[in-house]
Each structure stands twice: as C-alpha cells, then as structure tokens.
C-alpha positions as CSV (number, residue, x, y, z in Angstrom):
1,X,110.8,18.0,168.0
2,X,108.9,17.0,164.7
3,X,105.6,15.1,165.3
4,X,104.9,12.7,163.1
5,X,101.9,12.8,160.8
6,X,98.7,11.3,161.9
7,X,95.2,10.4,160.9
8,X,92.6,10.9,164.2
9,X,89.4,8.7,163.4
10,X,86.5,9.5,165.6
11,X,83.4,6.9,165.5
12,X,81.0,8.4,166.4
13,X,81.9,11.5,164.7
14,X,78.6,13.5,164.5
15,X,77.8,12.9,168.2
16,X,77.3,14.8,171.3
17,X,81.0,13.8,172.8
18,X,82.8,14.6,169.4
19,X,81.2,18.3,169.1
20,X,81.5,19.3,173.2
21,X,84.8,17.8,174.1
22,X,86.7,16.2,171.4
23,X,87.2,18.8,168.5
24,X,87.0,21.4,171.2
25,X,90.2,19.5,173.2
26,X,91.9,18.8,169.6
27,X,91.3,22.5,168.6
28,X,93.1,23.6,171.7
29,X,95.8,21.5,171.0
30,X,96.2,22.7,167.2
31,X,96.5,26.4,168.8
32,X,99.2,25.4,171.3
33,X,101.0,24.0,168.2
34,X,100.6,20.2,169.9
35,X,99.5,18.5,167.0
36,X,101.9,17.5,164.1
37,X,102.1,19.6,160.7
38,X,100.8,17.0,158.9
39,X,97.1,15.9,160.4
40,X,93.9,14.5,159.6
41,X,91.0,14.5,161.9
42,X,88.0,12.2,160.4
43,X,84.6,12.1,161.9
44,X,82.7,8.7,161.1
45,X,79.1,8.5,161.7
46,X,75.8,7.0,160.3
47,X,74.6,10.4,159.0
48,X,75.0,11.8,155.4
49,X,76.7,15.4,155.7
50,X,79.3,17.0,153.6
51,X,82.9,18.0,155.0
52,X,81.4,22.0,155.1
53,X,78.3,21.0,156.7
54,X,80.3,19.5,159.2
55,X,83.0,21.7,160.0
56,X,80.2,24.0,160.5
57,X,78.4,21.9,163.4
58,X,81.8,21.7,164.3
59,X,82.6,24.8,164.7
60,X,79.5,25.6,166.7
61,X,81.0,23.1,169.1
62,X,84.0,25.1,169.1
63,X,82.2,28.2,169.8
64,X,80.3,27.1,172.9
65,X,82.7,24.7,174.6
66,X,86.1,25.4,173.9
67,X,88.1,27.5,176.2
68,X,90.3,29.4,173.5
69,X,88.1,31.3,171.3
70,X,90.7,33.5,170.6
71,X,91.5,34.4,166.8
72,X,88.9,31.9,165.9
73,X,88.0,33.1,162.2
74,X,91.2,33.2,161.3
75,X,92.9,30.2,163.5
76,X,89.3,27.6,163.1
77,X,89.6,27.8,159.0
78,X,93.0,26.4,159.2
79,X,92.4,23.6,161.5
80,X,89.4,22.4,159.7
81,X,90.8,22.3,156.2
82,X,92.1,19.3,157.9
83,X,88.9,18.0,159.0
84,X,86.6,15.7,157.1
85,X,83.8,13.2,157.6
86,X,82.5,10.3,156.3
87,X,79.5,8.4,156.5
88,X,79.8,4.8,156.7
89,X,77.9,1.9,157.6
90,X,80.2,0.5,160.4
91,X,78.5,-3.5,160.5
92,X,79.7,-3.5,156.8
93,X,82.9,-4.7,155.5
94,X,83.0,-2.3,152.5
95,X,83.1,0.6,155.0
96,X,86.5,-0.3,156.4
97,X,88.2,-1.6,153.2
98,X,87.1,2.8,152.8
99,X,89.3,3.1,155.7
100,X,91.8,1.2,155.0
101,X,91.9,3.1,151.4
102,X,91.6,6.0,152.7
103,X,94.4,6.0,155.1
104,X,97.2,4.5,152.2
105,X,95.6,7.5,150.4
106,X,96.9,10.3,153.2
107,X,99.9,8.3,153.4
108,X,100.8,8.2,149.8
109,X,100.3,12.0,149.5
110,X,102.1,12.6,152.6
111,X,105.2,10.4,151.6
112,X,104.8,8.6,155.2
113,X,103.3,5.7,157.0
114,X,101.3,8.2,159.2
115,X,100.4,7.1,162.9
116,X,96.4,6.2,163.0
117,X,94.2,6.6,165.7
118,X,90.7,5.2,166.6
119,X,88.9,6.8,169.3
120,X,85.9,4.9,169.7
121,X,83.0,7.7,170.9
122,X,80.3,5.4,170.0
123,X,77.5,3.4,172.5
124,X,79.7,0.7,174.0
125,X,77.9,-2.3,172.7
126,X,79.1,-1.2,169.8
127,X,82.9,-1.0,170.3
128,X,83.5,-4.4,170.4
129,X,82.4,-5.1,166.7
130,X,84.3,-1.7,165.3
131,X,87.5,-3.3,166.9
132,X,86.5,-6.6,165.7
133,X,86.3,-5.3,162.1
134,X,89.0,-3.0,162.3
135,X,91.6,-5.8,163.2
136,X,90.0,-8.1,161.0
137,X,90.7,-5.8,157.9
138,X,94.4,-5.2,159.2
139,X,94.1,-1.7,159.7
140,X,95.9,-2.1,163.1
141,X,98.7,-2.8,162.0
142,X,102.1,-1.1,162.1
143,X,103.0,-1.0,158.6
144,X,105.8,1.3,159.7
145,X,109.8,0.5,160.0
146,X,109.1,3.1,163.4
147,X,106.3,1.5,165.1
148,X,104.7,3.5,168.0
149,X,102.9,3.8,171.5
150,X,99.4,5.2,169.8
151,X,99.7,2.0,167.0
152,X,100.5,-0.8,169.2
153,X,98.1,0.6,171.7
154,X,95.3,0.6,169.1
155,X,96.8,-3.2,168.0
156,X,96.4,-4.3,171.7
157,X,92.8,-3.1,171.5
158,X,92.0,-4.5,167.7
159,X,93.3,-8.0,169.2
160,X,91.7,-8.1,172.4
161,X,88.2,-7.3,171.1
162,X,88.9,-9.8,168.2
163,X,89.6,-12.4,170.3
C-alpha cells in the first residue's frame, strides 16, 4: 500500500513534548517504514533556530528517549533531511499565510495535494486561537479530489474552535 504524502506540523515544535515523545514516536515509525515516501515533519515555535540546529536538539531527543537507537547515524540523517522548523509568531496573520505558502510549496514540488496535519503541542489556552487562525486562513481545507480521515478531522477541529 502506497501512503500518501504528508506534511506533520508540530506547534510547539521546540518544546519538551516534541523532543521526548513526538520525534522519538515519528522516528520509530520512519524505521518500521510507517510513514509515507514523501514526508515533511515541521516544528513551529517562537524561537529562532536553523533547520541543523534543530535536528541536532532533535536528535538528542532521539538519543535519550527513543526505543530504537539502532543504525542511528546512518538511519537519523535520512529521516531529518525531511525535518525543518520554523519560527513564527502564531497571534499574527502573516505567520499562517507562511503556512499556507509553504504547504502549496511541498505540494507543487511533490506533484500532489499532500495530506496536512496539525498537532497542537502547545499550552492549551493557546490552541484555541491556532485553530481559530488556522481555519480562518483556509488551511483546513481539503483541496484534494481524495479527501481524508487526518483532513476532515483537522477541518472538524479548525471549525469547532472557530466557532
């Protein structure tokens, strides 16, 4: 079965959750062969650090909390070539219309709508304005012919908090 591309967002990116449990689960997953050919991970947060810098804290993460540190020199530089962050203000509008960009971007090189999701690893006062903004700036919504579980999900979410 071929998976279909997707984008993971993590807000919330450079935070405690994201480097013990997250990229260590999503890891995991790339080593079982779980995740599709065609991936993005993107950790969002409030702090200026390049994509090296980051893999790097990453990686420590990795490290220390995953349970498969098997082939990890060779098997961690693949996985995070697909790994970015960016820093972004997330109470301003500019930052999503980034998003949005930056999403059409991946899709456009990858020839495909790709599936998007949003996990929201952030203080939970603060969730309801990222999924405010997020649906107010359409990026929950299916601009694919396929539609699926993880989009309308994330659609259900954008809409309920917008509400």
């Amino acid at each position: 079965m071929t998976l279909h591309p997707t984008i993971v967002f993590i807000f919330g990116g450079s935070g405690d959750l994201t480097n013990r449990k997250l990229i260590p689960a999503l890891y995991n997953l790339y080593l079982d062969r779980f995740l599709p050919e065609k991936y993005t991970v993107v950790g969002i947060g409030r702090t200026p650090i390049s994509d090296e810098d980051y893999r790097n804290n990453l990686l420590t993460g990795v490290r220390d909390f995953s349970r498969r540190k098997d082939q990890l020199d060779v098997k961690w530089t693949e996985f995070a070539q697909n790994v970015h962050y960016q820093s972004r203000d997330l109470k301003d509008d500019n930052s999503y219309r980034g998003i949005f960009e930056w999403i059409e971007q991946k899709g456009a090189e990858w020839g495909v709508v790709p599936n998007v999701i949003f996990y929201l690893s952030v203080a939970p006062q603060l969730a309801p304005g990222i999924a405010t903004k997020l649906h107010q700036h359409k990026i929950c919504e299916d601009r694919s012919a396929q539609g699926s579980f993880l989009k309308n999900l994330s659609d259900t979410i954008c809409k309920a908090h917008a509400s």
